[in-house]
DRENTORRO-212989 format. One record per atom (N, C-alpha, C, CB): residue number from 0; residue in three letters; chain; x, y, z. Coordinates in pm, whole numbers, padded with zeros to 5 digits. Glycine has a CB too. Example, Ala and Ser with C-alpha at 12.3 -4.5 7.8 and 13.67 -1.06 7.14 Angstrom:
NODE  num  residuo  cadena    east   north      up
NODE    0      ALA       A   01319  -00569   00780
NODE    0      ALA       A   01230  -00450   00780
NODE    0      ALA       A   01320  -00330   00780
NODE    0      ALA       A   01131  -00447   00905
NODE    1      SER       A   01285  -00225   00708
NODE    1      SER       A   01367  -00106   00714
NODE    1      SER       A   01290   00003   00787
NODE    1      SER       A   01408  -00060   00572
END
This chain:
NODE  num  residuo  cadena    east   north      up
NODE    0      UNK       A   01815   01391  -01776
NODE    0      UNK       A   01816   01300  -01888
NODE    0      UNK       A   01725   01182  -01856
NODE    0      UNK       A   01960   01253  -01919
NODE    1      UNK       A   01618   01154  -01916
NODE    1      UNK       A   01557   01008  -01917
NODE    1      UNK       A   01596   00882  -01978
NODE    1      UNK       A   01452   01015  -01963
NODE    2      UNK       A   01604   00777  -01890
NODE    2      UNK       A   01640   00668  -01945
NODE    2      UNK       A   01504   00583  -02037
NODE    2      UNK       A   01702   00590  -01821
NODE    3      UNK       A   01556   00491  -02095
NODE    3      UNK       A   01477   00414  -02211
NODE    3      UNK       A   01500   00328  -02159
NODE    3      UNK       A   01502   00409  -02355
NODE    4      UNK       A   01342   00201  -02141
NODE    4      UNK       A   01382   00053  -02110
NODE    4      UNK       A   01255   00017  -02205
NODE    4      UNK       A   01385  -00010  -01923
NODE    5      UNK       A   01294  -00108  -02256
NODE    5      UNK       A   01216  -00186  -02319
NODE    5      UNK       A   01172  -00331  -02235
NODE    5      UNK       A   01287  -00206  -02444
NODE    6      UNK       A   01026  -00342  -02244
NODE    6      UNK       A   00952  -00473  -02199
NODE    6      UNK       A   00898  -00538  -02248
NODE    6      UNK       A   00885  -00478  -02132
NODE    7      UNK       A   00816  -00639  -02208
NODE    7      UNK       A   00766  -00731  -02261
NODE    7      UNK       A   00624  -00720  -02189
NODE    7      UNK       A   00850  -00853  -02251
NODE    8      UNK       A   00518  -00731  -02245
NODE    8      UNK       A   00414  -00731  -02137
NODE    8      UNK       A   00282  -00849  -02270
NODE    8      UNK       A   00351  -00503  -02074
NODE    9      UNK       A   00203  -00901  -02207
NODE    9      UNK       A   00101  -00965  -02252
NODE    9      UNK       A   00028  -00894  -02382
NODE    9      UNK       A   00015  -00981  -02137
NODE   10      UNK       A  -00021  -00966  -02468
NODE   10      UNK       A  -00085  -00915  -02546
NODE   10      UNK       A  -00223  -00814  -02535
NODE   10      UNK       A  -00096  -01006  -02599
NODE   11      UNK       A  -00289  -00904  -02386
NODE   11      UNK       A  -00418  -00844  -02373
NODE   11      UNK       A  -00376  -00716  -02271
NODE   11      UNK       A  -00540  -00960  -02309
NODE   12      UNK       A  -00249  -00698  -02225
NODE   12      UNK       A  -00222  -00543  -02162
NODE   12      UNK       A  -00200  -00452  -02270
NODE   12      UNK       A  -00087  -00530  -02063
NODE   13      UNK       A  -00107  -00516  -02368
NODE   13      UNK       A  -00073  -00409  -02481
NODE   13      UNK       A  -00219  -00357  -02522
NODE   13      UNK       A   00017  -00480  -02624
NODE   14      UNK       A  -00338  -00461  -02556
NODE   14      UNK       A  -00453  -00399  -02582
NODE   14      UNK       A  -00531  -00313  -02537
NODE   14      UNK       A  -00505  -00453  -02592
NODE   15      UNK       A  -00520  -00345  -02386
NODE   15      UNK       A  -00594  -00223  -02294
NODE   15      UNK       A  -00515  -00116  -02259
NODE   15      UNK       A  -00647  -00269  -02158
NODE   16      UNK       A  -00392  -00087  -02266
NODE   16      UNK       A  -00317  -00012  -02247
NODE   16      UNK       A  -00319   00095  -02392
NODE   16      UNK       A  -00197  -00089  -02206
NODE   17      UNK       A  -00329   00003  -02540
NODE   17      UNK       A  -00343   00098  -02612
NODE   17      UNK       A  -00509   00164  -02610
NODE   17      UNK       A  -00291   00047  -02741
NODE   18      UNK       A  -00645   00064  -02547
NODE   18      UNK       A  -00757   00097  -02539
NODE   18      UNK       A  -00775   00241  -02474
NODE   18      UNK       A  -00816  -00004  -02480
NODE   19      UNK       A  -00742   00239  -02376
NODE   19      UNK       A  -00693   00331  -02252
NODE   19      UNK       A  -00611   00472  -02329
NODE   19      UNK       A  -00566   00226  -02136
NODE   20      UNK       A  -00534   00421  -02351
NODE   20      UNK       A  -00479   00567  -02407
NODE   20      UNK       A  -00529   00648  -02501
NODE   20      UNK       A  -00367   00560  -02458
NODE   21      UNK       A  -00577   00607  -02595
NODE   21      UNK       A  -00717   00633  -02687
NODE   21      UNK       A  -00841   00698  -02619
NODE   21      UNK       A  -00776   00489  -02742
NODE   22      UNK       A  -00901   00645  -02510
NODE   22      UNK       A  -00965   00705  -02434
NODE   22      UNK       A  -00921   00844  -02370
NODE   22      UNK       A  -00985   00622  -02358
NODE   23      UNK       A  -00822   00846  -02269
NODE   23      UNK       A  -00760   00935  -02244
NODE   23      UNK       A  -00683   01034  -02338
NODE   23      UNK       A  -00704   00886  -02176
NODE   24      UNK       A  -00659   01013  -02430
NODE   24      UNK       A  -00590   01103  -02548
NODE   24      UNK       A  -00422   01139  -02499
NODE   24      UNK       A  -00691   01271  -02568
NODE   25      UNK       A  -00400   01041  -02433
NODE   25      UNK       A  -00274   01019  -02422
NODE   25      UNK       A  -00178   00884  -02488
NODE   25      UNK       A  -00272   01026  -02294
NODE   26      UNK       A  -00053   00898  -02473
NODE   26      UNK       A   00035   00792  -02566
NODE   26      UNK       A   00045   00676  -02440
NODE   26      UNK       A   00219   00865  -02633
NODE   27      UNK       A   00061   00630  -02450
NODE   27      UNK       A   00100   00455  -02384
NODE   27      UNK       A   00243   00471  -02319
NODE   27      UNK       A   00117   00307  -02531
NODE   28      UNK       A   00357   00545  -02349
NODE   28      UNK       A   00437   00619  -02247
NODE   28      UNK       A   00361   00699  -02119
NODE   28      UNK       A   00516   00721  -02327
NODE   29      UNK       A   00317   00802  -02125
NODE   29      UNK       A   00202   00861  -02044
NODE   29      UNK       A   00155   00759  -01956
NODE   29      UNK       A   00085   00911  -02130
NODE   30      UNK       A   00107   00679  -01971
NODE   30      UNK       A   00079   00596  -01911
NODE   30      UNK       A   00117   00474  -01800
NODE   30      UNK       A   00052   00583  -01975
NODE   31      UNK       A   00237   00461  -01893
NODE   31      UNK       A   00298   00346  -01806
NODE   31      UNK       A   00401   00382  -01719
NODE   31      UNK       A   00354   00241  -01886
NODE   32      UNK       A   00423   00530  -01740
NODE   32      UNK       A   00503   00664  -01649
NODE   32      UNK       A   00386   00668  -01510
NODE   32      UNK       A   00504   00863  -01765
NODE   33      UNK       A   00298   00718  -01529
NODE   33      UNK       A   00164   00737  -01434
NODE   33      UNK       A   00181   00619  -01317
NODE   33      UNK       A  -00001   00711  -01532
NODE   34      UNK       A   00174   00488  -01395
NODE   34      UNK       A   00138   00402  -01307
NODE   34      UNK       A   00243   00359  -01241
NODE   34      UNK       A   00072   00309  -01353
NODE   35      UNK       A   00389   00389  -01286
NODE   35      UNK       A   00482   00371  -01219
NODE   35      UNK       A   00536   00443  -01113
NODE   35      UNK       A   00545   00358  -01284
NODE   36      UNK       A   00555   00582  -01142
NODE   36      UNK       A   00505   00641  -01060
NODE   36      UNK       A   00416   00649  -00919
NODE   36      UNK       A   00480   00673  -01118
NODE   37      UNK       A   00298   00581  -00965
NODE   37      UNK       A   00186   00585  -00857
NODE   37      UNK       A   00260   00417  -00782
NODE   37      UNK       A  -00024   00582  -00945
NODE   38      UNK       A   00284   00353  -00841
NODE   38      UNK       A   00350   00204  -00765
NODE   38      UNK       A   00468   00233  -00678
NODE   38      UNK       A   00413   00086  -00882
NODE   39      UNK       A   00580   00335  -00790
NODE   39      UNK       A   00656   00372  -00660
NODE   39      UNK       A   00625   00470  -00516
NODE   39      UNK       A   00760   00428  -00714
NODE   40      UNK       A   00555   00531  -00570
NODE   40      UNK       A   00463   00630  -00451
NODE   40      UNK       A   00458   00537  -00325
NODE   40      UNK       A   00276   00672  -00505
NODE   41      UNK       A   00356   00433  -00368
NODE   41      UNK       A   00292   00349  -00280
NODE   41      UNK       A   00412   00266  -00221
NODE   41      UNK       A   00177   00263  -00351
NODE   42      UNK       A   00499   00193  -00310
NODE   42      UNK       A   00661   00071  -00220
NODE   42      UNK       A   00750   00253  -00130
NODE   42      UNK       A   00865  -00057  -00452
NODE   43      UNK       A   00699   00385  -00183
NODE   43      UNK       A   00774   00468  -00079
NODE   43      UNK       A   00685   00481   00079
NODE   43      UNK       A   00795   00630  -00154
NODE   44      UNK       A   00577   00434   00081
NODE   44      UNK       A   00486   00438   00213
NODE   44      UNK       A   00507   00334   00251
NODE   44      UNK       A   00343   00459   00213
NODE   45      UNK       A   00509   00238   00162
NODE   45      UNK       A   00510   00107   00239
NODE   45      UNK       A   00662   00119   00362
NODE   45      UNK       A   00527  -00042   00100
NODE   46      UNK       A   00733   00143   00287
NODE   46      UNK       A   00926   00179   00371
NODE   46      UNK       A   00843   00252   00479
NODE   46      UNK       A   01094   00321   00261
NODE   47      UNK       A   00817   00380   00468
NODE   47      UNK       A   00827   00475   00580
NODE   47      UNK       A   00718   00408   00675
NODE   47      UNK       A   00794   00641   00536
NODE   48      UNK       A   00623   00287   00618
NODE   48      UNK       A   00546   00263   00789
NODE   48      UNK       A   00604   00129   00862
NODE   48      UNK       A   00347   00231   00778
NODE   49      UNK       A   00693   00037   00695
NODE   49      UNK       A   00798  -00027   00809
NODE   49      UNK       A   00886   00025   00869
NODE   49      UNK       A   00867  -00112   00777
NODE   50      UNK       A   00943   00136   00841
NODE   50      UNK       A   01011   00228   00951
NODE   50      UNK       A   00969   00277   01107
NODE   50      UNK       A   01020   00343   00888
NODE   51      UNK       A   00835   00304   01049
NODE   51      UNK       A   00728   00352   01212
NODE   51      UNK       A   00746   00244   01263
NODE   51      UNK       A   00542   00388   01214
NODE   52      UNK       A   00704   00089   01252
NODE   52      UNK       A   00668   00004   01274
NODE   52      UNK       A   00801  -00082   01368
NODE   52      UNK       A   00612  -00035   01150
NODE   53      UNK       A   00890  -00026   01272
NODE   53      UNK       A   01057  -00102   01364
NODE   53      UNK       A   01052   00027   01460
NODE   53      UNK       A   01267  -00118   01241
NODE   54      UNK       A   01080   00134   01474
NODE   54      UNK       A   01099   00230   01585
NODE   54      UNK       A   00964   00198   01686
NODE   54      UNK       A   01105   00401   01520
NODE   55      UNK       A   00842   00193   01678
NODE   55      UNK       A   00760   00159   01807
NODE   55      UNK       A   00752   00029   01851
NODE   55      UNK       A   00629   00195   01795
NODE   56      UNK       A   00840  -00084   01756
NODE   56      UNK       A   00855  -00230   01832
NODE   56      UNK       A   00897  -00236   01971
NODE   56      UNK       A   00956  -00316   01765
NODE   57      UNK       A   00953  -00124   01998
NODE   57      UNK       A   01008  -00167   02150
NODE   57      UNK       A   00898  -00118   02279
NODE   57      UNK       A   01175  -00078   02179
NODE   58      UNK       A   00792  -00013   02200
NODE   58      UNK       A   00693  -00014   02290
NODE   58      UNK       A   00561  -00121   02341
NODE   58      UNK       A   00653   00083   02254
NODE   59      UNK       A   00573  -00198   02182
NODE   59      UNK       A   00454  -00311   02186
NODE   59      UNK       A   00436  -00403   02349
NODE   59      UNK       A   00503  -00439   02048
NODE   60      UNK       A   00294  -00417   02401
NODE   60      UNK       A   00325  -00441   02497
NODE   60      UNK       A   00333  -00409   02650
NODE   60      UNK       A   00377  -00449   02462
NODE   61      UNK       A   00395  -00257   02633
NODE   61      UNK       A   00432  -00150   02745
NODE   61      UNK       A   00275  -00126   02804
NODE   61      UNK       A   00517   00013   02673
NODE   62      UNK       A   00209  -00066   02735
NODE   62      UNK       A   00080   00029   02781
NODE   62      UNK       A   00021  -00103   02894
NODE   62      UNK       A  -00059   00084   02613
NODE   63      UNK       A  -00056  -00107   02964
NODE   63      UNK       A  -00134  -00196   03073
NODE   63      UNK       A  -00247  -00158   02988
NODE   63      UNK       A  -00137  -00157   03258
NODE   64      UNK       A  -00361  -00257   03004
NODE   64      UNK       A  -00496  -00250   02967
NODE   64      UNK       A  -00620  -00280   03012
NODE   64      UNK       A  -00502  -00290   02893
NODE   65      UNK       A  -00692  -00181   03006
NODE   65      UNK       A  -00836  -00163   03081
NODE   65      UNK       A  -00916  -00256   03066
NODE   65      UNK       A  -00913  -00055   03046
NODE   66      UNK       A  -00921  -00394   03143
NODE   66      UNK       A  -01020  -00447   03129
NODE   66      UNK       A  -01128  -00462   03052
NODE   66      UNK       A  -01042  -00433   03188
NODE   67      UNK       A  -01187  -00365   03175
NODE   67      UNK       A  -01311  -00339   03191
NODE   67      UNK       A  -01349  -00227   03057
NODE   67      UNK       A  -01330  -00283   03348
NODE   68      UNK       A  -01276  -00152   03036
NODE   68      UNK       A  -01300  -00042   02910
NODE   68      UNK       A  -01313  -00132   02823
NODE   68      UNK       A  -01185   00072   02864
NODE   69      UNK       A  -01226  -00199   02783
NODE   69      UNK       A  -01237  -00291   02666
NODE   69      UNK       A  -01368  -00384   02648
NODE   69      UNK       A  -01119  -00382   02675
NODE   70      UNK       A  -01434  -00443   02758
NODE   70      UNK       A  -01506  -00521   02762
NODE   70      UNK       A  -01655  -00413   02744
NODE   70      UNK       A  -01473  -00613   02887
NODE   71      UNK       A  -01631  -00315   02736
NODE   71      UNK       A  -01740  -00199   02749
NODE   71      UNK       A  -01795  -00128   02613
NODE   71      UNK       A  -01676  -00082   02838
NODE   72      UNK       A  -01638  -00184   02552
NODE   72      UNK       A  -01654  -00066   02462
NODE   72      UNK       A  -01606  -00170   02336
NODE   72      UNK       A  -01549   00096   02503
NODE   73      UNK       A  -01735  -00230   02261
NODE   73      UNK       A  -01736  -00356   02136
NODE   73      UNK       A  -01630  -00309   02010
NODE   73      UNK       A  -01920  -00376   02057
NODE   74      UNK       A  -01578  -00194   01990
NODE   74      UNK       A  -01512  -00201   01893
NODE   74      UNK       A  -01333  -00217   01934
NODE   74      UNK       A  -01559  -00080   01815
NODE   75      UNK       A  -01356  -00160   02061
NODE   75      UNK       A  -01161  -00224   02117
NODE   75      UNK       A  -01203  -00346   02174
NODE   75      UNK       A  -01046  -00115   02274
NODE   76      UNK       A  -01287  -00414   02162
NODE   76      UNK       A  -01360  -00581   02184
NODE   76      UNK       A  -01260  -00612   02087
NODE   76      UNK       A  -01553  -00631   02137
NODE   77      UNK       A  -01315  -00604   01974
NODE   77      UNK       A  -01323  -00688   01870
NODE   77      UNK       A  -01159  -00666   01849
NODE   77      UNK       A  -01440  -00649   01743
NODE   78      UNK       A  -01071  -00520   01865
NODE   78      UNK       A  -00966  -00491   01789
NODE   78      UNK       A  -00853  -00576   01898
NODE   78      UNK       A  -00948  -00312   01758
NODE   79      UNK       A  -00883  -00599   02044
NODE   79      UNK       A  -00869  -00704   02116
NODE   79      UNK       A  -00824  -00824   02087
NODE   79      UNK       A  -00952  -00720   02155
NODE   80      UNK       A  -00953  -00872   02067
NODE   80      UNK       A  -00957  -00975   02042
NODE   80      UNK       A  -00884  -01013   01863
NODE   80      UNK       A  -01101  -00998   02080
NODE   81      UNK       A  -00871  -00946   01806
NODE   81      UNK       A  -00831  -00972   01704
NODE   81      UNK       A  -00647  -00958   01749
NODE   81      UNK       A  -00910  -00874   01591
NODE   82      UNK       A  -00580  -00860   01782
NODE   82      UNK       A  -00457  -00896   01819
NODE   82      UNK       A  -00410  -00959   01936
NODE   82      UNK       A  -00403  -00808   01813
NODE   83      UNK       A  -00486  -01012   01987
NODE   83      UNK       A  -00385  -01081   02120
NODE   83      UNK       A  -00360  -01209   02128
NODE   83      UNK       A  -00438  -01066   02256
NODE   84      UNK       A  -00233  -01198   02169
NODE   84      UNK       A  -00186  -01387   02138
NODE   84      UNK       A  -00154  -01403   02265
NODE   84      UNK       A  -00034  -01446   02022
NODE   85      UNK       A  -00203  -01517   02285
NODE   85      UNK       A  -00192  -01616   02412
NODE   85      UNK       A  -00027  -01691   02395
NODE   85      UNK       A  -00340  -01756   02402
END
């Protein structure tokens, strides 16, 4: 069963949203299904890499690091130098 919600959105979305659907030859439901969809897609990755992200916190740290590799090799330079806090 699908639920029904009603919104409110700006005038100049209602416009491009009906522009858009016209283009596409789809209804303005179609649409605002799509993109919701694709938004929840994306807040479901976002979870699963703060998930990765809490499970390898306890390794941050662990590994020892190569100097000299690093100083050799300009792109773990830079990725270096971009995370390390004093």
């Amino acid at each position: 069963m699908e639920a029904h919600i009603t919104l409110r959105i700006p005038r100049e979305w209602a416009r491009a949203l009906e522009r858009r659907a016209k283009e596409r030859g789809a209804t303005k439901s179609q649409l605002v299904r799509e993109a919701l969809r694709q938004y929840l897609a994306v807040g479901g990755e976002e979870e699963k890499r703060a998930g990765l992200r809490e499970r390898l916190k306890t390794y941050v740290g662990v590994a020892r690091l190569d100097h000299a590799a690093i100083e050799a090799d300009p792109l773990a330079r830079q990725i270096y130098e971009h995370n390390w806090r004093e």
